[in-house]
C-alpha positions, 0 to 999 in steps of 0.5 A: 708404833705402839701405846706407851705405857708410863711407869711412875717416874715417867707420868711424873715427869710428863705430867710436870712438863704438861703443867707448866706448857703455856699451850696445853691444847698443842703440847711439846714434851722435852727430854728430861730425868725419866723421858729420854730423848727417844721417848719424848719422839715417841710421845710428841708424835702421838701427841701430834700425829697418831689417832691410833696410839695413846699413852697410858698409866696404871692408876697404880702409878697415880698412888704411887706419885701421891703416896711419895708426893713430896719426893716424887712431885718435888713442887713441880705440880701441885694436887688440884692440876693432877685431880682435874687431870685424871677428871679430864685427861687429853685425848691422848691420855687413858689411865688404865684401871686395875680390873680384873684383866689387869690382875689375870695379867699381873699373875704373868708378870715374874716375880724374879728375873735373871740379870745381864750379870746372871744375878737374879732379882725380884720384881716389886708387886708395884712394878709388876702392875705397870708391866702388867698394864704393858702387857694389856695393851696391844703392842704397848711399851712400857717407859720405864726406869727401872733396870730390873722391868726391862729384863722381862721376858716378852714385855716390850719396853723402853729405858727412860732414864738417860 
């Protein structure tokens, strides 16, 4: 088991379900456009179960939702749960800061990566702090739907789009 790191999609996704759970004290996620059915497995038994492992997002995520907040958000929450959240999120929450060891790491994240199909794609700096974050966490997991994060060399991650 592992902390698992959510990229943008993935948090938007787990904090709509958060939202709208009639019981938030005992929480259920379920698949859906970015939490596969592995990943909500993974993410209810630290929910439920594990006092050693958390889920975790960069802040970066958290700009990124409210700066595309109609596309991302989609009306599925709205603004004042997401600032009571990051004022007081769940035992089992932690959003990373962008701090100094962040940016040590973010300088180990490639720029480009090679591609099963042998092309080479860069990676975009907004993504490089979510792998960075990744890899700031002992044995983390970035969740993850982007195709070109996973082919990163030593980062440990999973696919969330099914």
């Amino acid at each position: 088991m592992a902390d698992l790191v959510l990229d943008t999609g993935a948090l938007a996704d787990l904090l709509a379900q958060y939202f709208n759970l009639e019981d938030r004290s005992n929480p259920k996620f379920l698949p859906s456009t970015f939490l596969t059915v592995e990943v909500t497995r993974l993410i209810n038994h630290i929910v439920r179960i594990s006092n050693s492992y958390i889920i975790v997002s960069s802040v970066m995520a958290v700009v990124e939702i409210v700066r595309k907040w109609d596309e991302i958000v989609a009306g599925r929450f709205y603004a004042y749960q997401l600032a009571a959240f990051l004022e007081s999120p769940p035992e089992w929450f932690s959003f990373d800061p962008m701090d100094e060891d962040v940016i040590l790491l973010f300088g180990q994240v490639p720029s480009v990566v090679l591609m099963p199909d042998n092309s080479v794609r860069s990676i975009e700096w907004t993504d490089a702090v979510h792998a960075a974050t990744a890899l700031g966490r002992d044995k983390g997991i970035l969740v993850t739907a982007d195709r070109i994060l996973i082919q990163i060399p030593h980062l440990q991650s999973l696919l969330s789009r099914r």
